[in-house]
N, C-alpha and C positions, 0 to 999 in steps of 0.2 A: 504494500500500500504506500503508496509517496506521499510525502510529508512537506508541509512548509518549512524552509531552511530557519534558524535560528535568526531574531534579528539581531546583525551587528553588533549596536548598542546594548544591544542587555540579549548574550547568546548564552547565559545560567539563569537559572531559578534567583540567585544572590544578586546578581545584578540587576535583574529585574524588581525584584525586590524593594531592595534598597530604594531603588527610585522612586516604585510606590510610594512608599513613606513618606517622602517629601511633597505628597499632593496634597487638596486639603482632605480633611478626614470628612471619612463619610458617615453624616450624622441624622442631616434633613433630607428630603428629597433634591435631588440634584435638578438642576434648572437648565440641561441639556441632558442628552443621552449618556456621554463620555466625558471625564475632566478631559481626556487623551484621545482624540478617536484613534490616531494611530496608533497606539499599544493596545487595542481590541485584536489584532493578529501579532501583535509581539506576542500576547499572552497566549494568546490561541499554539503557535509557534513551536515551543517550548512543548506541546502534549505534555505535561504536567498530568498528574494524578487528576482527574477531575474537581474533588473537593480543593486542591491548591489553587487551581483553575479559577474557579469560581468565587471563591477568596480575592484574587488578584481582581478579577472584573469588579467585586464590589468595592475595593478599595481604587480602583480608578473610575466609579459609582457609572458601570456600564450594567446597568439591572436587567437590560433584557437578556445578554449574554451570560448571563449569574442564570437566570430563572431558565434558559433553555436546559445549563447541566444540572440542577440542583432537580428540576421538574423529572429527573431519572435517578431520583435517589432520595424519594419521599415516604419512605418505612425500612422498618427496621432489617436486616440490621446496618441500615446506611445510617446510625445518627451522625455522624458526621456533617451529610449532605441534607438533613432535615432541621442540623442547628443552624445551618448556612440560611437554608430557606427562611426561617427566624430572624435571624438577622436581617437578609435581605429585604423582606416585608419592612422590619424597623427602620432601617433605612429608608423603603420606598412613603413611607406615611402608615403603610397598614397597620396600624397598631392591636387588631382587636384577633388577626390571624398571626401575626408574631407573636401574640403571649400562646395562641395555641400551639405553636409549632416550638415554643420552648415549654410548653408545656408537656408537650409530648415527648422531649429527651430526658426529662428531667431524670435524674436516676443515671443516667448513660455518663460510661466511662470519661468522654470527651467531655460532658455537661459538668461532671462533677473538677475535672482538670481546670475549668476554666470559672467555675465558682463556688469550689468547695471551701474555700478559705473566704472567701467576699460575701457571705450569707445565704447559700442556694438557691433557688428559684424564686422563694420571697425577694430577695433582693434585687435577682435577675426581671421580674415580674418591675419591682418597684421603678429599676432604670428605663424601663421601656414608657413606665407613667410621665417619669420626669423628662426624657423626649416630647411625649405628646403634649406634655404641657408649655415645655419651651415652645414647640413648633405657635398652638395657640398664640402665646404673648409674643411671639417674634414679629407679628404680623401688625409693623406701622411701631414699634418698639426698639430700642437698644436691648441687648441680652448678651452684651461682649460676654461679660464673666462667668454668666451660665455656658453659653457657646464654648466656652472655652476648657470649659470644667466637665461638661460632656461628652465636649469631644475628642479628649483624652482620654475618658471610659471607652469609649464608644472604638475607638484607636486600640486601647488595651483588650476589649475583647475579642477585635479580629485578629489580632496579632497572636493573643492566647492558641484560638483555634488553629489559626495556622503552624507557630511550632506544635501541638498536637499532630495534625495530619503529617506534615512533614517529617515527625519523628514515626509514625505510623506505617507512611505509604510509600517515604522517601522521596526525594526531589527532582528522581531521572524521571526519562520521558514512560509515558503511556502510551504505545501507539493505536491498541485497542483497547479503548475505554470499556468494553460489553462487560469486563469483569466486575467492573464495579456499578453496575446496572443492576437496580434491583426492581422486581415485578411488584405493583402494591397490591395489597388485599383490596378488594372493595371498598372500604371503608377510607383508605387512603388516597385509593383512587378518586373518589367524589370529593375529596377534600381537594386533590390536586387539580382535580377540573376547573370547581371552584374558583382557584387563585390563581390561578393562570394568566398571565399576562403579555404572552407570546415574544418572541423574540429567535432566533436562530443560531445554530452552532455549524461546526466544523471537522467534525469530528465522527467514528462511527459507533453507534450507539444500540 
C-alpha cells in the first residue's frame, strides 16, 4: 500500500510534536477548521497509531479529521479513542456528549492515568463545567485569566493522553490502521451516529 512520504519539516512523531505545542491550545471551538491546514497531511503522513493521530489533529483543532478516526474506535476496548472523542466534543462546544463519553471510560486504564491523582471523573466532569461556563461569559467579555488557566488544563490533559498512547502503541508508523478498528455494539453504534459530524481520513480502515 503507498504511503505519503514524511513531511520534511516534522518527518518524526517528536518533531511534529513539538510544534504542536506551540499553537494555541485547544480549548473553545476553533473559529476555522485548522490552526495549520497544512499539517492536516503532515499528520496524516506520519501513519501514526491512530489515537496519536487524532490527538495531533485536535491539538492543531482540525475536528473533523479527529472525528473521522476517533468515529472507528467508539467502544471498548478502544478507550483510548473514546476519551479522545470526549475530549474532542469539549473542544468542539459539545459539552453534554463529552461528559458522556468520559463518562463512559471512566474506570479505564488511560482515564485513571490521566486523573487519578486530579480527583477522577468528578473533577474531570467538573472541568468540562468550567469550559462551558467560560465559553458562556466569553461572549462580549474579557476572560484573559480564566483563558489562560484553562487552557493549560485543557493542554495538560491532551498531552497526559498522548504520552499514554504513545507509551502504549508507540510512535512508529501504522500502515494498516484495521487493527485498531473496533466494531461497536449497538448501543455504541446509535451513540456514534448521533455525534457524528462528518469529516474524512486517509487512511485504511
Amino acid at each position: 500500500m503507498s504511503h505519503q512520504p514524511p513531511h520534511p519539516k516534522y518527518p518524526t512523531f517528536h518533531a511534529l510534536y513539538a510544534h504542536l505545542l506551540t499553537l494555541p491550545t485547544p480549548l473553545l471551538p476553533p473559529a476555522r477548521p485548522a490552526t495549520s491546514p497544512s499539517l492536516t497531511a503532515a499528520i496524516s503522513a506520519l501513519s501514526l497509531h491512530p489515537t496519536l493521530e487524532a490527538a495531533c489533529h485536535i491539538l492543531n483543532a482540525d475536528l473533523p479529521s479527529a472525528h473521522f478516526l476517533v468515529r472507528h474506535m467508539q467502544a471498548p476496548p478502544a478507550f483510548e479513542g473514546m476519551y479522545l472523542h470526549g475530549i474532542l466534543h469539549r473542544v468542539e462546544g459539545d459539552y453534554d456528549n463529552a461528559r458522556a463519553w468520559y463518562g463512559n471510560v471512566a474506570g479505564s486504564e488511560v482515564f485513571e492515568y490521566v486523573w487519578e491523582e486530579g480527583g477522577g471523573l468528578d473533577a474531570a466532569k467538573g472541568f468540562i463545567g468550567e469550559v462551558e461556563g467560560l465559553r458562556r461569559r466569553k461572549e462580549g467579555k474579557g476572560e484573559g485569566e480564566a483563558v489562560e488557566r484553562l487552557g493549560e488544563k485543557s493542554l495538560w490533559e491532551v498531552k497526559r493522553v498522548v504520552e499514554w498512547c504513545a507509551g502504549r502503541f508507540g510512535e512508529g508508523r501504522w500502515e494498516d490502521a484495521t487493527s485498531a478498528w473496533v466494531r461497536p455494539s449497538e448501543e455504541y453504534r446509535k451513540m456514534g451516529e448521533e455525534m457524528t459530524s462528518g469529516g474524512k481520513g486517509f487512511r485504511k480502515f
